[in-house]
C-alpha positions in Angstrom: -15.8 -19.3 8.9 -18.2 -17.8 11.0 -20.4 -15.0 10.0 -19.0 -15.5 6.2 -20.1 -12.6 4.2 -20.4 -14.4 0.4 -20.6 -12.6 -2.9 -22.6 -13.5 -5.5 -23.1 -11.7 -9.0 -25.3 -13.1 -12.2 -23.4 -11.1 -14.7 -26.0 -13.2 -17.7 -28.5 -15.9 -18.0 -29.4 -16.9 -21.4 -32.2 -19.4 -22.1 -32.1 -22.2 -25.0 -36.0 -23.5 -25.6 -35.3 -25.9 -27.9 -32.8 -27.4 -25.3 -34.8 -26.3 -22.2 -31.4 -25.3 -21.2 -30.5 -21.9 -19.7 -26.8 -20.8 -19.6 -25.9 -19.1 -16.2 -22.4 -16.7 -16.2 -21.3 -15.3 -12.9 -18.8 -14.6 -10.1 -19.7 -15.9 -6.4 -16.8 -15.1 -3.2 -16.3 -15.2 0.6 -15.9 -11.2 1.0 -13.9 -12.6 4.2 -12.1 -15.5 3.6 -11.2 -14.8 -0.2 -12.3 -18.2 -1.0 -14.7 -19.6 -3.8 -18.1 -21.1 -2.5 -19.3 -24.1 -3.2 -22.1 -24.2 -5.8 -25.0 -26.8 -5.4 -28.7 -27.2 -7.1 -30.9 -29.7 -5.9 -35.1 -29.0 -7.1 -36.7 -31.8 -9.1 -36.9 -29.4 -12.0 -33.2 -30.1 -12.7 -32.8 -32.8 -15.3 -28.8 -32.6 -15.3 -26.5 -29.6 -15.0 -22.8 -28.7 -15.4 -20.7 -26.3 -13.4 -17.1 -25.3 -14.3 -14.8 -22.4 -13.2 -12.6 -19.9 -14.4 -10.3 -16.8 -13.5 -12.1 -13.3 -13.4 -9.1 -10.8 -12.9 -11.5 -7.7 -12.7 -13.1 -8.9 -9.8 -9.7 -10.0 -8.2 -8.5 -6.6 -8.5 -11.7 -5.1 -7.1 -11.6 -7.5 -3.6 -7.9 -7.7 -3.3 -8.0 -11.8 -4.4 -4.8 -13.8 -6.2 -5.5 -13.3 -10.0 -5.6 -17.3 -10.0 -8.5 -17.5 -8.0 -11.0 -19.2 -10.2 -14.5 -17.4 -8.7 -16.0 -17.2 -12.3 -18.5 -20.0 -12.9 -20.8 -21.2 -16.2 -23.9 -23.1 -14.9 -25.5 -24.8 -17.7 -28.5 -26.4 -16.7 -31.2 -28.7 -18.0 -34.7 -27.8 -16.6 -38.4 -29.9 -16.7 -40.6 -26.9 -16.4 -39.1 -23.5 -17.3 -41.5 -21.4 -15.7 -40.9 -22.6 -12.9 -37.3 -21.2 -10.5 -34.5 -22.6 -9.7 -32.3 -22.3 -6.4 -28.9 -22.4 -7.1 -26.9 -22.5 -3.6 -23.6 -20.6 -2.9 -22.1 -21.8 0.7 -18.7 -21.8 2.6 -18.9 -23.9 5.4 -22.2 -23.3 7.7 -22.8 -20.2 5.9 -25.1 -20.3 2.5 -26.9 -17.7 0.3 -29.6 -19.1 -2.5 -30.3 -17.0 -5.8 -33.7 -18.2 -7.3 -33.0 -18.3 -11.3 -35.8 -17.9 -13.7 -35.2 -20.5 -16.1 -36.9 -18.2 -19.3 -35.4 -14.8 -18.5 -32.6 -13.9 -20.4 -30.1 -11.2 -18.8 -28.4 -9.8 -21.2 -27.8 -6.3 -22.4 -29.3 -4.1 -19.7 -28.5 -6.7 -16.7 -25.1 -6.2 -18.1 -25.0 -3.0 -17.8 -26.3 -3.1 -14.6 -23.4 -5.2 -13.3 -20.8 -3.2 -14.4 -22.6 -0.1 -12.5 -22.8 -2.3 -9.8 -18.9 -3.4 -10.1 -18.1 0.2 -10.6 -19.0 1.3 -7.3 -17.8 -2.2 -5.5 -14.6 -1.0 -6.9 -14.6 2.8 -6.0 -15.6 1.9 -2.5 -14.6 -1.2 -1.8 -17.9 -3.1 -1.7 -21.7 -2.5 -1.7 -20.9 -1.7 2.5 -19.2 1.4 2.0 -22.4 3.7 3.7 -22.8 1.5 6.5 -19.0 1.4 7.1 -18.4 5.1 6.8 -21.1 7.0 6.9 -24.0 9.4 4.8 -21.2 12.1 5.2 -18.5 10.4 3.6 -20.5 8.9 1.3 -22.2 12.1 0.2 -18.6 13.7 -0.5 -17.9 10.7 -2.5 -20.6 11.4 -4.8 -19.8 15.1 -5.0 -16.3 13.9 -6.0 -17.4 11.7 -8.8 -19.7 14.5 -10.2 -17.3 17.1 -10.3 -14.7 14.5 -11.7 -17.8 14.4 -14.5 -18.1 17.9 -14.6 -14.8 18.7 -17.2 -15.7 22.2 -17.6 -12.4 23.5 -15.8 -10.5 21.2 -18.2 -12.1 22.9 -21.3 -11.2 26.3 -19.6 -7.5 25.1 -18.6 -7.2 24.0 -22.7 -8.2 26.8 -23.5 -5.7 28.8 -21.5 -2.9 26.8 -22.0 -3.1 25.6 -25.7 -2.7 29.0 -27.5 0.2 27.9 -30.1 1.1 30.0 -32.3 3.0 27.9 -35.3 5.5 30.7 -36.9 6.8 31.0 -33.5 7.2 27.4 -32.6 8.5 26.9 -36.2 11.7 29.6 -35.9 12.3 28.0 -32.8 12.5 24.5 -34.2 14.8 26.1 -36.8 17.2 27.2 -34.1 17.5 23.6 -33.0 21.4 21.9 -33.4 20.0 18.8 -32.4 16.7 17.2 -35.0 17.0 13.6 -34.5 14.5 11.1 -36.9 11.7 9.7 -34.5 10.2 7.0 -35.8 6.7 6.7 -35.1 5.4 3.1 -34.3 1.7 2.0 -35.3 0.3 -1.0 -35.5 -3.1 -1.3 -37.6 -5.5 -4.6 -37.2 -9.3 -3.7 -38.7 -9.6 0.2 -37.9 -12.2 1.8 -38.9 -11.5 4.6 -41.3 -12.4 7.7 -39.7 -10.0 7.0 -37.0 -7.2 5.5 -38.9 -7.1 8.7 -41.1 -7.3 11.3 -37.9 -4.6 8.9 -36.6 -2.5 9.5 -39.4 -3.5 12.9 -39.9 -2.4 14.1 -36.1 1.1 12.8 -37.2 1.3 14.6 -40.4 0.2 17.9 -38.7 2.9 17.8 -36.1 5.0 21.0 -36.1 8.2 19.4 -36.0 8.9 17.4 -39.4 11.5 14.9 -39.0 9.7 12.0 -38.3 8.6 9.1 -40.1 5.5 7.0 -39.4 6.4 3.2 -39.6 2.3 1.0 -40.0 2.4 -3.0 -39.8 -0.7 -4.1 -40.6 -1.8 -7.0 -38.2 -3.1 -8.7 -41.3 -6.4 -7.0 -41.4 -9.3 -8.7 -43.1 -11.1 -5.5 -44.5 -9.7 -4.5 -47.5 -10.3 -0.8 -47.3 -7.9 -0.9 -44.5 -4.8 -1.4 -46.9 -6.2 0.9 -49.7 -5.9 3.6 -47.3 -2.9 2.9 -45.7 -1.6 2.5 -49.3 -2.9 6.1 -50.6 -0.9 7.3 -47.1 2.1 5.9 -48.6 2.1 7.0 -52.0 1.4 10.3 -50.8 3.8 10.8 -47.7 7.6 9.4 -48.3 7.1 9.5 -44.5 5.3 6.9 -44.1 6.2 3.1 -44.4 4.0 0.2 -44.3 4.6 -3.3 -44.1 1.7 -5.9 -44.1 2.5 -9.2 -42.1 1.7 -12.4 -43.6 -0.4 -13.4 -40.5 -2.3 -12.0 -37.6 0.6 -12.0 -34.6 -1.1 -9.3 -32.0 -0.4 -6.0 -30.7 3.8 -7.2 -29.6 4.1 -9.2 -32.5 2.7 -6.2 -35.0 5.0 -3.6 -33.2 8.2 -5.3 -33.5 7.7 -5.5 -37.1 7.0 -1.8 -37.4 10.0 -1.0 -35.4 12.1 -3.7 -38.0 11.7 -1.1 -40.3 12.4 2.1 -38.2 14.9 4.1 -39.0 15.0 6.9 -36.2 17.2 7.6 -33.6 14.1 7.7 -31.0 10.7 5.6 -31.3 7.2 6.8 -29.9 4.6 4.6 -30.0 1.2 5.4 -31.4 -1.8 2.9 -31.1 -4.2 3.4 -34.4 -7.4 5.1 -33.4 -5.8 7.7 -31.0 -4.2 11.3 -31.9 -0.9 13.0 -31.4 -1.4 17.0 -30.2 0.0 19.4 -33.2 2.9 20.1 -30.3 4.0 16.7 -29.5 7.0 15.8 -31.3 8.3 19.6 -31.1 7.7 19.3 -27.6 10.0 16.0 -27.1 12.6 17.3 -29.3 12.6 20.4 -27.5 13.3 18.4 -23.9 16.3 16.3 -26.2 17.9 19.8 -27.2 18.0 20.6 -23.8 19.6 17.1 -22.3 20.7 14.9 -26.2 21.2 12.3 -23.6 18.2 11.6 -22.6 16.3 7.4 -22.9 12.9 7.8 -22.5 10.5 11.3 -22.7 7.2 10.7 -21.5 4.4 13.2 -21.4 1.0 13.7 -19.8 -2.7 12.4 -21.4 -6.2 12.7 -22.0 -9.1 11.2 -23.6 -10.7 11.8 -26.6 -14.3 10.7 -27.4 -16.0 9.9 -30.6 -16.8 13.9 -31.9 -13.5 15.1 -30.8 -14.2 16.3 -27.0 -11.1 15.9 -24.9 -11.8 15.5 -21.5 -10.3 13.0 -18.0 -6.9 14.5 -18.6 -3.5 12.5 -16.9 -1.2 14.8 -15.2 1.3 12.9 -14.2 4.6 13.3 -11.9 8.1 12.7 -12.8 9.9 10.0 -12.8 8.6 8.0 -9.8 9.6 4.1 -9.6 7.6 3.1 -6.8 4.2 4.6 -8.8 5.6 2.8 -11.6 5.6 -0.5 -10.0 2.2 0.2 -9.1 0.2 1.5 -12.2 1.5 2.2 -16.1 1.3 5.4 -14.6 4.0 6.7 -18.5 1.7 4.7 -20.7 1.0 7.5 -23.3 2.8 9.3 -25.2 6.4 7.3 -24.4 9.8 8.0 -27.1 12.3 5.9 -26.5 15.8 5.7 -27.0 16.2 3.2 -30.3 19.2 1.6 -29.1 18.0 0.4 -26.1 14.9 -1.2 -27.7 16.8 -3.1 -29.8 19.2 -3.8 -27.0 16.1 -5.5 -24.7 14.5 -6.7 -28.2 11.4 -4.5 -28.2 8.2 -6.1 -27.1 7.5 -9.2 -25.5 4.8 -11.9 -26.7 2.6 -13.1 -23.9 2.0 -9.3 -21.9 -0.3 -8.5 -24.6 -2.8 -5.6 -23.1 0.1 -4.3 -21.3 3.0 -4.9 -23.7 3.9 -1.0 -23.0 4.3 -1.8 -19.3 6.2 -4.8 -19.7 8.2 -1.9 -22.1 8.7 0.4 -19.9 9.9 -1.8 -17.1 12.5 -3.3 -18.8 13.4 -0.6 -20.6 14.2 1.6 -17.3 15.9 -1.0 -16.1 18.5 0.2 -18.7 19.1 3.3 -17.9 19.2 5.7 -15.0 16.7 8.3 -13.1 18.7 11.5 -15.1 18.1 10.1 -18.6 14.1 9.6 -18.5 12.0 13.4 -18.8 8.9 14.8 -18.2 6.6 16.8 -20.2 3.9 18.4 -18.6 1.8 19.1 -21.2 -1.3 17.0 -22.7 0.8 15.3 -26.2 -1.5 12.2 -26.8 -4.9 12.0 -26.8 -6.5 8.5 -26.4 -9.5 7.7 -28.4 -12.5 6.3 -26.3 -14.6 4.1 -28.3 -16.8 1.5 -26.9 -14.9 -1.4 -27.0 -11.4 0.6 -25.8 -10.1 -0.7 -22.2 -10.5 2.9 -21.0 -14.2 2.8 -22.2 -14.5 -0.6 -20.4 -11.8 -2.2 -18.3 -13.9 -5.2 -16.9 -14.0 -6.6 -20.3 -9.9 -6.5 -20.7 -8.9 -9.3 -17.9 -6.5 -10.3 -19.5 -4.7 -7.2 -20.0 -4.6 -6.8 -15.9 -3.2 -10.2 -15.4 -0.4 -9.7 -17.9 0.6 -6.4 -16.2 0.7 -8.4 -13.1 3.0 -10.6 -14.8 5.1 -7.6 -16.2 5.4 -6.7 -12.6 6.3 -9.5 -11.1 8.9 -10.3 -14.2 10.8 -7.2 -13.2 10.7 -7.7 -9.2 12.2 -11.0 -10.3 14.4 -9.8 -13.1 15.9 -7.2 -10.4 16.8 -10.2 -7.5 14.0 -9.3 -5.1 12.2 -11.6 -3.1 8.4 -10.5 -3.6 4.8 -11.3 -4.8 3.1 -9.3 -6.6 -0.7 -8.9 -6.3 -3.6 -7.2 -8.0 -4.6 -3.7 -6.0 -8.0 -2.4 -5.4 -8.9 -1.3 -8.7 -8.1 -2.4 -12.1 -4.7 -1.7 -14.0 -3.4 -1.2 -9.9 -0.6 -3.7 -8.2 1.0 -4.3 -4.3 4.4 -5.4 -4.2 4.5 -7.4 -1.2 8.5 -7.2 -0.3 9.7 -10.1 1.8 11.2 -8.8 5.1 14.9 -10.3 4.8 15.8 -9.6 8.6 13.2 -8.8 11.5 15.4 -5.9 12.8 14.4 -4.3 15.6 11.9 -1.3 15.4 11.6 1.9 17.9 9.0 3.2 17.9 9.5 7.1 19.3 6.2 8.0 21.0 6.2 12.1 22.1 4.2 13.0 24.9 3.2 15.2 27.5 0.5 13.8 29.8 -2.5 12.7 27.0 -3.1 9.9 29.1 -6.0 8.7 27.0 -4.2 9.3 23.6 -0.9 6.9 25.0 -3.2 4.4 25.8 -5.5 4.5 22.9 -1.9 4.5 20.9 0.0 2.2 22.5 -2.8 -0.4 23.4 -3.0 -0.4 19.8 0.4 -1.3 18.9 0.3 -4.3 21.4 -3.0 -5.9 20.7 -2.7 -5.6 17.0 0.3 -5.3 15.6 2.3 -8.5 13.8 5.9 -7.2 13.3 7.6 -9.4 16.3 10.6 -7.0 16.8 10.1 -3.7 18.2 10.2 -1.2 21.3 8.1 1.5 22.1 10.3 4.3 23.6 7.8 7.1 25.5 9.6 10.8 25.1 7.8 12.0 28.3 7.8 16.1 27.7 7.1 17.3 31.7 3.6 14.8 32.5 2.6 15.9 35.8 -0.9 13.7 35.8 0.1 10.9 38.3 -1.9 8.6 36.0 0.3 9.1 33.3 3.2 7.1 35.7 0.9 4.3 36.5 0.2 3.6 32.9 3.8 3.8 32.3 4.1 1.2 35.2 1.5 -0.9 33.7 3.2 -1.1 30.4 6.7 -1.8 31.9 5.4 -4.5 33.5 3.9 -6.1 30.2 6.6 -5.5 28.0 9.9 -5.3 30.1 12.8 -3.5 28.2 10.5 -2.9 25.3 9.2 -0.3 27.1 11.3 2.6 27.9 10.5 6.4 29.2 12.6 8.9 28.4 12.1 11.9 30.6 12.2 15.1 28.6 11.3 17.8 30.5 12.4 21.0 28.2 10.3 23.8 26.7 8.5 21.8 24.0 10.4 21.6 20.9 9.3 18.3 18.8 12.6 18.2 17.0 14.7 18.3 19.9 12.1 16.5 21.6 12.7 13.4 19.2 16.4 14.2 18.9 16.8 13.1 22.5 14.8 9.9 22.3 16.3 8.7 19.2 19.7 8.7 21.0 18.3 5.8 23.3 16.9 3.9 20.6 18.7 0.5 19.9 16.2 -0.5 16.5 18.0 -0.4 13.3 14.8 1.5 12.1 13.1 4.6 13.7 9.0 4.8 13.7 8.2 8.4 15.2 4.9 8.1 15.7 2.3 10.7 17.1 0.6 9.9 20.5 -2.7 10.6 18.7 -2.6 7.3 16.6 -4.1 4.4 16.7 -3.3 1.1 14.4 -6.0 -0.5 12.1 -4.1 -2.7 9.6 -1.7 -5.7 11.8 0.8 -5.5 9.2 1.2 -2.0 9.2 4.7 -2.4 10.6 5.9 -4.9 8.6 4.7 -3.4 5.7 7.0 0.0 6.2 10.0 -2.0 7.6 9.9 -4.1 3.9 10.0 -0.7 2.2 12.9 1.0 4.6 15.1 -2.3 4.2 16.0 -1.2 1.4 19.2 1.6 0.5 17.2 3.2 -1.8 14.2 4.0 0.4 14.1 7.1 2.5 11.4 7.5 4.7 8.3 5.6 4.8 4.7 7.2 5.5 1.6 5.9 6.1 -2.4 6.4 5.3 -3.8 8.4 8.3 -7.5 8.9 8.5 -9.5 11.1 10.9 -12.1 9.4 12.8 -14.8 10.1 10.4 -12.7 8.0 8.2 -11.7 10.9 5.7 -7.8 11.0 5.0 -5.7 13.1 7.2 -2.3 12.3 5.6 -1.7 10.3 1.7 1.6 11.8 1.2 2.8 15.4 1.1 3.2 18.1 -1.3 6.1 21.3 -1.7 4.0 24.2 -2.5 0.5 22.9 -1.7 -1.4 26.1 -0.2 2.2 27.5 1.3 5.2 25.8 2.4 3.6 22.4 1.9 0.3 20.5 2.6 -1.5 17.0 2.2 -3.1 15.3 -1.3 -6.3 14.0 -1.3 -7.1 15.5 2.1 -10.3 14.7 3.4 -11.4 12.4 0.6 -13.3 9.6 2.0 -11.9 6.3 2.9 -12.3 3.7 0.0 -11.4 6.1 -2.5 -9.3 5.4 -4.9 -7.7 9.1 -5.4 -6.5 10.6 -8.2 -5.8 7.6 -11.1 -5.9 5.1 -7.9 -2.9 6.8 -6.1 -4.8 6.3 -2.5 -4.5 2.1 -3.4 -0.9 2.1 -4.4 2.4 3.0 -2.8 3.5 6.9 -4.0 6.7 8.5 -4.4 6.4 11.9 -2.6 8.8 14.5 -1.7 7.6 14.0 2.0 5.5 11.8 4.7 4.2 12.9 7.6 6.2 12.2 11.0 2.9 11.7 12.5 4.1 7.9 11.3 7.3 8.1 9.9 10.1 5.2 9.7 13.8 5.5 8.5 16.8 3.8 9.3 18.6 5.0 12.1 21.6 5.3 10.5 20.2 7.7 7.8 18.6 9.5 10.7 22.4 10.0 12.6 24.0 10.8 9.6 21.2 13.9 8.6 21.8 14.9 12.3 17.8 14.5 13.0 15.1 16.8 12.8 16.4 20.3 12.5 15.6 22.0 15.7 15.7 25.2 14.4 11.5 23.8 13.3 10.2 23.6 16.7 6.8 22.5 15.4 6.0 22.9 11.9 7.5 21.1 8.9 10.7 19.5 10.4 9.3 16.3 9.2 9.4 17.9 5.6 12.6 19.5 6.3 14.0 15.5 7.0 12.2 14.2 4.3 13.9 16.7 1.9 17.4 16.1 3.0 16.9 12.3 2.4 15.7 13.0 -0.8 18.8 15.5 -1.8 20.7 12.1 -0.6 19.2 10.6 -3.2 16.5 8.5 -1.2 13.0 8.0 -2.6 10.4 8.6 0.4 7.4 6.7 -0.2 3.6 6.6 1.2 2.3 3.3 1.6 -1.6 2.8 1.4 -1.2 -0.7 3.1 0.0 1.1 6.3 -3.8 2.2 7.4 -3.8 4.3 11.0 -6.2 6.7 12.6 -5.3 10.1 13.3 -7.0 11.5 15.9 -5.9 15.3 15.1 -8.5 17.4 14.9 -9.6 18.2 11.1 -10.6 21.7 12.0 -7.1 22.1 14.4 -5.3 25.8 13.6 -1.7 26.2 14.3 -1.9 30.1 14.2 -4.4 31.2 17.1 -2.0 33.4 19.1 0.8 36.0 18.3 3.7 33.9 19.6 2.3 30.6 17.6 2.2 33.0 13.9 5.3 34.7 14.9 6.8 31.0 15.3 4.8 29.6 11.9 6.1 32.3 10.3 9.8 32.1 11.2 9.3 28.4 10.2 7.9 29.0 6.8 10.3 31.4 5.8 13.0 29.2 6.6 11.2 26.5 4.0 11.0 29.0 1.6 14.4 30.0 2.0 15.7 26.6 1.5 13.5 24.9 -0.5 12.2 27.1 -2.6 12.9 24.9 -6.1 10.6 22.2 -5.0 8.1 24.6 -3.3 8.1 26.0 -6.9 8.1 22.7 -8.4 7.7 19.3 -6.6 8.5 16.6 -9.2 5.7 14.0 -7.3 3.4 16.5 -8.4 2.2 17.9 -12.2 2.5 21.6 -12.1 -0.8 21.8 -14.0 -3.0 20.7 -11.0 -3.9 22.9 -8.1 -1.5 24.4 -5.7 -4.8 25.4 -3.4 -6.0 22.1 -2.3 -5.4 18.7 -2.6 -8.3 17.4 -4.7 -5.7 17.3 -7.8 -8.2 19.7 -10.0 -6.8 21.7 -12.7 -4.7 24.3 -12.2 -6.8 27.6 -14.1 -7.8 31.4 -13.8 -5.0 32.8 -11.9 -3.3 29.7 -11.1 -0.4 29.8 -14.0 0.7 26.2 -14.4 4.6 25.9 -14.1 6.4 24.2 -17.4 
């Protein structure tokens, strides 16, 4: 391939002088055609040498590569002279790159380090050409990003604003309870160190709610002082049961046989160096007192380091099964129904580093969207120690491939013909649906003159995009720029009948507007798309028709960025600084967003109809956009009735377009336009005040005053 861009990374090099042999480990691939290079040595220092391959998931995830693809080598080679280099040559065809080895210097340690910085920052901006690609601008607010995602000084102000407990209270309310079911506590234990096993333990025993029980399998550990304590535990707590396996099984294995021995209507899991907050069990029992029939109660996160600082807290949305495919995004703290885990046979061997995924995706599979909760609150602190996956992720491989495999087990498991495939970042997954019929698209274009944006636009559409089947219907609003008809000629002529104009000459109104073209369309799916676009991903249509083949789907969005390639639209929010506005606006392209939601496909309460697709049919039966919205938030307004329909809508970061709207463009700069905004947002607040209050895509403890997804403090009082 012709101007091949090929990877290479010495992640160690390790010299042997009694053998004059120095051990090489690495990754090498073609940034372009995801294929592994060809390795080759030839110097006359060389006395023999052996090359084999294997799998390196972390960099698959990082470049967007199968999990299978073997780009990890081992050089072992034999050298004459060691202080003298070595070439070693990487190619792919006519293209070649040579990294001179010394033979003596060992790369260990520090190099290491140096490597995962280096892989860090391949990851968070998708390769070492993210300046060059998007400029000092984007790559300065990338930085600033990162440093205030360091700076945790809001979080420690939002704990200390929202964790004021007062236990009397919380304990006469517990007393009021009807409903105190046992939850049985699951732990497995393999080699702990002290300290943590006994905070571990401790967090349980301090929980304000008391009808628990804590059931330990020990893994088998081979330090002793790990079953004296867990045997003091015992003898002082009826609480707690232990059972010690006979032989080291693994994390599934040593769960199962902790959940033999649970008793307890519900199960939460609890791995053994992490803590439970004082609240969390009251809190869960709470939510069951409120619904009994309620499956599965998950709850929101952080991290806790080695002196107790919590910090990188997880505020997570409700119940979102398109996230879910994507990311573990219910990992910690999960309590689950007991009946259904025995019913699905609790956890599988073989997903071990994601055995909870695997979990939870089976386990939903059992039950339905009203029987799984929420908490917004932080319940589960996970401990960060250095050889945790959270400390380190590039070290746990495995783990990413076996949540692939979870993934793809339950896209299987539920009849549906797709592949599954590792995301940008770590612990992140694509579900790549198979198109079942190539139905026809139309694709509604409004317009009035703009005879560079409809070119720009639809040039775009032509030259670059795959999906075979669609029309591009032109909802002319009054052009009266003679140019405007020639280019309509032009694209008549190149098209046929996949070009129509639909003359629309009425006071602008965009719902009405769009209304009226949608009544010529003849595609089983609808794209309304903004004459201000312009297509960068070729399968950006056929990855939004995959997603709105489906019943369950509602409308589909896509990633728009402005020019400077900053995001313009990543899904919408109810409530975000008024009516509604855009997440992770303006963060640079390449970002991952907030716990990698700009690499996966979201559930959100509403897209943008600057690119927007739904079925036709959907679209007649909702009566369109509502005209009463003339120009703001009809698009929402749609969105929310599909929703109420029971329809998830859902962004889809594979869908990549530009957006040529001005960042700095104000709706409100005349009397008439905030007399009309304002008529519009009252409307929205009128009739959709519960999810302006509370949007369930979106944790009430983040900010309602941007879309950065900080903390919500000061005089921002979080909702839950």
């Amino acid at each position: 391939m012709s101007g091949e861009k090929i990877l290479v990374c010495i992640d160690s090099s390790e010299y042997l002088p009694k053998q004059k042999k120095t051990i090489i480990k690495g990754w090498t691939l073609g940034e372009n055609s995801k294929t592994v290079p060809n390795i080759h040595i030839d110097s006359d220092n060389v006395i023999d040498y052996s090359l084999s391959f294997h799998n390196r998931s972390d960099v698959a995830a990082v470049h967007k590569t199968s999990a299978t693809l073997q780009m990890g080598f081992l050089l072992e080679i034999m050298v004459e002279n060691s202080n003298q280099q070595i070439p070693i040559t990487f190619s792919i065809n006519d293209n070649s790159v040579i990294e001179m080895i010394d033979p003596k210097k060992n790369l260990d340690g520090d190099a290491a380090k140096i490597n995962q910085f280096e892989l860090f920052y391949r990851k968070a901006r998708k390769g070492l050409g993210y300046l060059k690609r998007n400029g000092l601008k984007s790559t300065l607010r990338r930085v600033k990003l990162e440093q205030s995602k360091q700076n945790d000084e809001s979080y420690q102000q939002w704990i200390d604003e929202n964790e004021q407990w007062s236990p009397s209270l919380i304990e006469k309310e517990i007393a009021t309870y009807d409903y105190k079911p046992l939850i049985s506590i699951l732990m497995p234990v393999y080699n702990v160190e002290e300290k943590w096993l006994v905070k571990c333990i401790e967090s349980v025993q301090n929980q304000f709610y008391s009808n628990w029980e804590l059931c330990i399998a020990d893994d088998c550990s081979t330090d002793a002082a790990v079953r004296l304590l867990l045997e003091k535990f015992r003898e002082s707590d009826k609480r707690i049961k232990v059972v010690y396996r006979k032989e080291n099984g693994h994390i599934s294995r040593a769960t199962n046989s902790a959940l033999e021995i649970a008793t307890g209507e519900f199960v939460a899991l609890l791995d053994n160096d992490d803590e439970l907050a004082p609240i969390a069990l009251y809190e869960v029992v709470k939510c069951l007192n409120i619904n009994p029939d309620l499956d599965l109660i998950y709850s929101d996160e952080d991290k806790i380091d080695m002196s107790g600082k919590r910090f990188d807290p997880a505020f997570k949305p409700d119940w979102s099964p398109d996230l879910l495919l994507g990311t573990n995004y219910i990992s910690h703290l999960g309590v689950y129904r007991r009946s259904i885990m025995d019913e699905i046979e609790g956890f599988r061997v073989g997903y071990e580093g994601s055995q909870d995924y695997d979990l939870v995706l089976r386990f939903t599979e059992k039950t339905t969207s009203k029987r799984i909760a929420h908490i917004p609150r932080i319940l589960y602190y996970w401990r960060i120690l250095p050889s945790s996956t959270a400390a380190d992720q590039s070290t746990k491989g495995y783990a990413f491939d076996a949540g692939l495999k979870a993934v793809q087990d339950a896209i299987n498991r539920r009849g549906i013909k797709a592949e599954v495939t590792h995301a940008a970042g770590n612990g992140l997954y694509d579900v790549n649906y198979s198109i079942l019929n190539e139905e026809m698209v139309s694709v509604i274009i409004p317009t009035r003159n703009g005879y560079d944006d409809v070119k720009r636009c639809v040039d775009s559409i032509v030259a670059k995009t795959t999906y075979p089947n669609y029309e591009i219907i032109i909802a002319d609003n009054g052009s009266d720029q003679p140019q405007m008809q020639d280019l309509y000629s032009n694209y008549k002529r190149q098209l046929n009948d996949r070009f129509i104009v639909v003359s629309i000459d009425i006071p602008f109104n965009y719902s009405r507007i769009n209304n009226l073209a949608a009544k010529k369309a003849k595609g089983k799916y609808l794209l309304f798309l903004n004459n201000d676009i312009e297509v960068i991903t070729p399968e950006w249509m056929t990855r939004m028709v995959s997603f709105a083949q489906f019943e369950r789907i509602g409308c589909v969005g896509a990633k728009l960025y402005y020019p400077n390639n900053t995001i313009q639209h990543a899904g919408v929010i109810l409530g975000m600084g008024g009516a509604a506005g855009h997440g992770h606006h303006t963060f640079p392209r390449g970002d991952f967003g907030y716990f990698g939601k700009l690499e996966i496909n979201v559930d959100y309460l509403a897209v943008t109809a600057a690119c927007m697709m739904i079925r036709a049919k959907d679209f007649s039966e909702l009566g369109g956009f509502n005209e009463e919205l003339t120009v703001a938030f009809n698009d929402v307004d749609l969105c929310l009735r599909e929703y109420e329909k029971g329809h998830n809508n859902v962004w889809l970061h594979g869908a990549e377009l530009y957006h040529f709207e001005s960042q700095s463009r104000g709706y409100e700069n005349t009397p008439e336009k905030l007399e009309r905004f304002e008529k519009e947002t009252a409307y929205m607040e009128q009739t959709w005040s519960k999810y302006i209050e509370n949007d369930p895509y979106y944790n009430p403890n983040l900010t309602r005053g941007g879309g950065d997804f900080s903390v919500r403090i000061n005089n921002e009082k979080a909702v839950g």
